[in-house]
N, C-alpha and C positions, 0 to 999 in steps of 0.2 A: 391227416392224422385221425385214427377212429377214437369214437368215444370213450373206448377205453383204456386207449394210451396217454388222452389228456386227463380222464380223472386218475387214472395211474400217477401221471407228473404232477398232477395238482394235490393229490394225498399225499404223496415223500414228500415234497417242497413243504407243504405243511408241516407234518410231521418232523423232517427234518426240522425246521425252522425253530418247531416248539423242542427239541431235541438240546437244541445248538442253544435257544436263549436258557433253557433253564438249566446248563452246565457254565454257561458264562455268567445267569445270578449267582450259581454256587459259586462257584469258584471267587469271583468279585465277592459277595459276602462271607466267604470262608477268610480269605483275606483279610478282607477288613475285622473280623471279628480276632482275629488273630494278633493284629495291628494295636485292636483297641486295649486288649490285655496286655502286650509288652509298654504302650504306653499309660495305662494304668497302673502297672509294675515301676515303669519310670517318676511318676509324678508324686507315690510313695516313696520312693528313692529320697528324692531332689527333696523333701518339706522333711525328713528327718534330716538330712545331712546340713540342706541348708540352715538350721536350727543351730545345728552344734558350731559351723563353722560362725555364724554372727558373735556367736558367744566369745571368739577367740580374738586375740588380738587382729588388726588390722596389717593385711600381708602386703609388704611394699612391694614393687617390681626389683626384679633382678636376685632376690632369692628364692629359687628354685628350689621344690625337694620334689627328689624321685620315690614314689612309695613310703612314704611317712608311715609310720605304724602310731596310727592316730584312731580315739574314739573316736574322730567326726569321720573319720574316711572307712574306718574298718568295716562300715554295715556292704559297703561296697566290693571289697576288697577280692571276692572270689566268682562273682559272675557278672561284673559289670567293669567299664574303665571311667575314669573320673579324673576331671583336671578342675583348676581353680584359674580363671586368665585375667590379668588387671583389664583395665578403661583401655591398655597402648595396646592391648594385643600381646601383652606377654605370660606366659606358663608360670603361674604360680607353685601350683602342688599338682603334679601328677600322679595318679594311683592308676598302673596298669606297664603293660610292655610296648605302647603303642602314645602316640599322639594324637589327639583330636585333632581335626581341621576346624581353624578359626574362618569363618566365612565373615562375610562384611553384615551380616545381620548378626551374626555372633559379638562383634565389636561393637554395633548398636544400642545390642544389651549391658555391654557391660560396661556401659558410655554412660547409661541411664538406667538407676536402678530402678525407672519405673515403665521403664520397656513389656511390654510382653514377653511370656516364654515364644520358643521358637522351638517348632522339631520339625525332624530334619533323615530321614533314611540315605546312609553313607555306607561307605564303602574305600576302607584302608587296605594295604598290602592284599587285596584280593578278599577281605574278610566283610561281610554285611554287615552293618550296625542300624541298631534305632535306637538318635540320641537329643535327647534334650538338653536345650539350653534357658537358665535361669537367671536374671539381675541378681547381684550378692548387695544387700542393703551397706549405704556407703562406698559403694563404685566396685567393680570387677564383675564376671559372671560364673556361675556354677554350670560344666558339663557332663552329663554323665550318658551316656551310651552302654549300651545289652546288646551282644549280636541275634543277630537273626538269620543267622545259618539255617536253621534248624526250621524257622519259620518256612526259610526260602525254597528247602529241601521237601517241605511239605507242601508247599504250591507246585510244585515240578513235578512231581507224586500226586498231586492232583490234575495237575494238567495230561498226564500221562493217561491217568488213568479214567480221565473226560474224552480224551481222542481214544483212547480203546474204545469206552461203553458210546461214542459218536460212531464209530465205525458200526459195533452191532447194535446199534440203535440205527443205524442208515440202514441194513440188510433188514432187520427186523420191521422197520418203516417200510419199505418195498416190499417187504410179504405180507404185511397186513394190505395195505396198499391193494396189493395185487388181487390178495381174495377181496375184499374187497368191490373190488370193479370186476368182477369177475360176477359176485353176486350183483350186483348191479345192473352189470350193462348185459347178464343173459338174459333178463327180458325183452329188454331192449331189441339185442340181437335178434330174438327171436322173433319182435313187429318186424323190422327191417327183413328180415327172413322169408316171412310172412307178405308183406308189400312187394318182396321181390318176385314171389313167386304168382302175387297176382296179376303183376306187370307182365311176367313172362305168359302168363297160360288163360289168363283173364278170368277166373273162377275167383267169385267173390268167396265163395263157400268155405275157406280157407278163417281156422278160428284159433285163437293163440289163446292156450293156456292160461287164466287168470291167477298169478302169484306176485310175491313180492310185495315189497311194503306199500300203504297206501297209496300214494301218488304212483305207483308203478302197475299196482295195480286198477286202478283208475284209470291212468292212459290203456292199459291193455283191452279193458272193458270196454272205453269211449273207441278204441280200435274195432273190436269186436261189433258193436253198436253200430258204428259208421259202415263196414260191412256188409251186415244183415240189412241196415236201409238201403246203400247200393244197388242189392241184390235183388232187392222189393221194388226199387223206383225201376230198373232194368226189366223185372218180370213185370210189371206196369207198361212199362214204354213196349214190351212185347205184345202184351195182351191188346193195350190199345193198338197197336199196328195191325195184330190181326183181327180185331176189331172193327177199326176204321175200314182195311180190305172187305170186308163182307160188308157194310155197310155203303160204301161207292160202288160195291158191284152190281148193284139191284138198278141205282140210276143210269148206271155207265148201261150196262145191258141194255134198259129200256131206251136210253137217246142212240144206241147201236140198231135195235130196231126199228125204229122213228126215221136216222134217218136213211134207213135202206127202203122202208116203207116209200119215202120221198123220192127214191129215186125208180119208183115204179112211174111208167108214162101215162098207164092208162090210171091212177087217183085220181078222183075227183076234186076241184076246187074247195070244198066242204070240207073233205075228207082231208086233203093239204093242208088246211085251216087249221084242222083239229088234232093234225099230228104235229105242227108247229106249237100251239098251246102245250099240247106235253109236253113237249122240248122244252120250253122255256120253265116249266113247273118245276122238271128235273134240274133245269141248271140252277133253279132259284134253290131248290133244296139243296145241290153239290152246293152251291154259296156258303149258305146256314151252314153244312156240317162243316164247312172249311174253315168257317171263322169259329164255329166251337173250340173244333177242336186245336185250333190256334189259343184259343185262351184256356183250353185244358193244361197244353202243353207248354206253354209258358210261366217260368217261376215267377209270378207278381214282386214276389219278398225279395229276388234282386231286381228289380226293377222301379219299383215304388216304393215311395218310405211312408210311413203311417203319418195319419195326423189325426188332434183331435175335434171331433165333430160332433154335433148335438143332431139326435138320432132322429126328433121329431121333423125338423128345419129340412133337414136333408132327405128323407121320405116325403117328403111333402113334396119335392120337388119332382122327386121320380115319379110319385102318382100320378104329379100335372102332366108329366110328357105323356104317361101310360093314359091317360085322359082322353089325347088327341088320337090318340090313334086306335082307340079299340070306342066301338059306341055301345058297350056295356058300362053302367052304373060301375062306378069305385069309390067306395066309401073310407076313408079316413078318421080314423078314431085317434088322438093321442093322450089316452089317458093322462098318462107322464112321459116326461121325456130325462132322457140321460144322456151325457157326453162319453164317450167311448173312441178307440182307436184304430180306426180301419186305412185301408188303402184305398180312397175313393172311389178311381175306375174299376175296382174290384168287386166291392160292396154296389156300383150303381147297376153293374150288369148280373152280380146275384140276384139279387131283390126286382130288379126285370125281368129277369128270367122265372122269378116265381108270381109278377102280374102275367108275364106271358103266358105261364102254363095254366093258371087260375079263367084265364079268358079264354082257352082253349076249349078249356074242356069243363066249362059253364057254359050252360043254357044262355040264350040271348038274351034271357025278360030275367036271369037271375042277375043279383050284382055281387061284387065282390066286392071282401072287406079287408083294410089293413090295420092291425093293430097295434098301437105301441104303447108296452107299459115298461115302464124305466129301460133296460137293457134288455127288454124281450120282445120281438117282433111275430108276428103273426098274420101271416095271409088265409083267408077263407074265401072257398068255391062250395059251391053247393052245385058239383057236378056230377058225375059218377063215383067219386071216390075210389080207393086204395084196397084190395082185397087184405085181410089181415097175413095171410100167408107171402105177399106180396113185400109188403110194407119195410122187411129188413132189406129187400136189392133194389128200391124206389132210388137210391140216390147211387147204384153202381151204376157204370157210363155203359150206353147204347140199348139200356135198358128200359123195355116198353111191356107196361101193363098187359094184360091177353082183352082186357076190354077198349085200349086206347088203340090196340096196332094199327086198324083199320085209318087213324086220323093222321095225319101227316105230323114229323117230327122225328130228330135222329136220338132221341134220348139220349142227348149228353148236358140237357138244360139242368137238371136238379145234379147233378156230376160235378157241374159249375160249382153248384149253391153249397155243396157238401167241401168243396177245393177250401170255398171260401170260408168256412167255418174253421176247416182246420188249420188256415193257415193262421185264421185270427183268436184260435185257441177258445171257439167256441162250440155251441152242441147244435145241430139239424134234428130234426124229428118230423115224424107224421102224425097225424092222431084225424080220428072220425068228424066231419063237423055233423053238429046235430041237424037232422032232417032230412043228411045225403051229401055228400061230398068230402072233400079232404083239407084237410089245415096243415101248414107247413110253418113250422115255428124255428127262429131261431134266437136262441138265447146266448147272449155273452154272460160271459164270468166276470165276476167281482172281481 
């Protein structure tokens, strides 16, 4: 079922529902309001009649009068019927063409004149009534009943004409309904549209129209968005492939040489020596860019979850390794220190990669310095430094200075450093160190 067939059934079933309950309040409070007036008409009735009739002598059983033309009865006499019934159950005075039915609560009352009234909606020769019944002080009870034809004829007239306005209330529910999801779900339709058509032909390039009401237009957006990153991570994974091809083809070349070189008979043992040395330089370099570009190309942020870490404690550590291994001076500064939320393995081999490139491309008698002030890191070389015209592609990947080409290195180390900033929602930069060289700073956000 599409989505616009169930918010289709889901708007009528509402709507109908709200359709259906507020003809069944009407109706139920038209009624009863109805109800409350002929029994408020009754219980005026019954407190004049009953008055006059206490005044009168006390009526014994077994004389009967049919339509007495009496002041106690007469207020009655033209739109209502009225009897007078002893304690036994028997007809006193009848005012009307019809007999009341004595129900066993009707003799209750007139058993005890200090009974409750009792009403009671009847139904003689086919004719409606609503009739009250009253204790008559000193035993018997007063009945008096008003038909309700008229009432009854007006609930049928309204139920009638509640299943009419139900029916064009159910067509009319279904066509708002329908526009309805119609406006709705054609945005909708139009991602689905959209998604299918990048399934089929794989063109991210594919952008839906931003409309519709907030949340519709928000997904369309966050569509659009997710898209154009697609498209970006895709023309990225491009670039780097042909990328990475130019850059293994330099070494592959040269160990194609090397070992064709080797397979000459007449090399010298020397010369054997030294074309093996290449080889292994090259393979040591295919390595490096191998495992670069392995953590280029790998998403940390599914892979690693952050944690938190105090920036000074954890530098401190990475300098000690970068310690052993390079016999340049590394100087450690921690101003301050701050707690912040990185992915460990990520953050150890950025911040390595910028002692690696710091020791690279420093002089051996110079040292390098690491800085930490609250969330802002800081490495200095005082090597060659950064041309300024250079300085905005320092951190695009396989990108090598025109003064460093000559040094060994596949330019994807500051590529790392820059991965890693963005994915930790932080800022890289360059900037001159004083005297000659470059400072690579990175600053987290508050």
């Amino acid at each position: 079922m599409s989505i616009r067939t169930r918010f289709l059934a889901v708007i009528s079933v509402i709507m109908l529902a709200t359709i259906g309950t507020l003809l069944i309040c009407g109706y139920l409070l038209t009624s009863r309001f109805l109800l409350r007036e002929v029994d408020q008409n009754l219980d005026n009735r019954v407190q004049i009649v009953s008055e006059l009739l206490q005044s009168r002598p006390r009526l014994r059983g077994g004389s009967r009068m049919r339509n007495p033309i009496t002041d106690a009865l007469l207020p009655t006499r033209f739109d209502a019927i009225t009897q007078v019934i002893s304690a036994d159950g028997d007809i006193l005075i009848g005012f009307g063409e019809i007999d009341l039915p004595i129900s066993q609560d009707a003799l209750r009352i007139a058993d005890n004149d200090r009974s409750k009234r009792d009403r009671a909606s009847i139904e003689v020769n086919g004719e409606k009534y609503r009739m009250l019944t009253v204790p008559i002080r000193g035993g018997g009870a007063l009945q008096i009943a008003i038909s309700i034809n008229d009432i009854e004829r007006a609930k049928s007239a309204i139920q009638r004409g509640g299943f009419l306005l139900a029916i064009f209330g159910m067509f009319g529910a279904v066509a708002i309904a329908w526009l309805s999801a119609q406006r709705v779900s054609r945005p909708i339709q139009d991602l689905a549209d959209a998604a299918e058509e990048i399934a089929r032909t794989g063109n991210l390039q594919v952008a839906v129209d931003v409309g519709g009401d907030t949340e519709i237009r928000q997904l369309t957006a966050s569509f659009n968005a997710m898209t154009r990153a697609l498209q970006s991570s895709r023309d990225q994974q491009k670039q780097l492939v042909q990328d990475a091809s130019h850059e293994f083809r330099t070494p592959l070349t040269s160990l194609r040489a090397n070992s064709e070189l080797l397979q000459r008979s007449d090399l010298g043992q020397d010369a054997r020596f030294e074309v093996l040395r290449d080889i292994r330089i090259e393979i040591d370099e295919l390595t490096s860019l191998t495992s670069e570009l392995s953590a280029l190309a790998t998403d940390q942020k599914t892979i690693e979850e952050t944690t938190i870490v105090d920036l000074g404690s954890v530098i401190e550590e990475i300098v000690d390794r970068a310690r052993r291994r390079y016999s340049q001076e590394i100087k450690l500064n921690v101003e301050s220190s701050a707690s912040v939320s990185v992915r460990q393995s990520q953050f150890d081999r950025a911040l390595s990669n910028l002692i690696d490139n710091a020791a690279k491309f420093s002089p051996s008698d110079k040292s390098i310095e690491v800085l930490v002030r609250a969330k802002r890191i800081e490495v200095v070389d005082h090597g060659l430094g950064v041309a300024d015209e250079e300085k905005s592609q320092i951190f695009d990947r396989f990108f090598r200075a025109i003064a460093t080409r000559s040094l060994p290195g596949s330019g994807l180390g500051l590529a790392i450093v820059k991965q890693f900033a963005d994915d930790h929602n932080a800022k890289v930069e360059v900037a001159d160190t004083p005297g000659g060289g470059a400072t690579i700073i990175i600053q987290f956000k508050d």
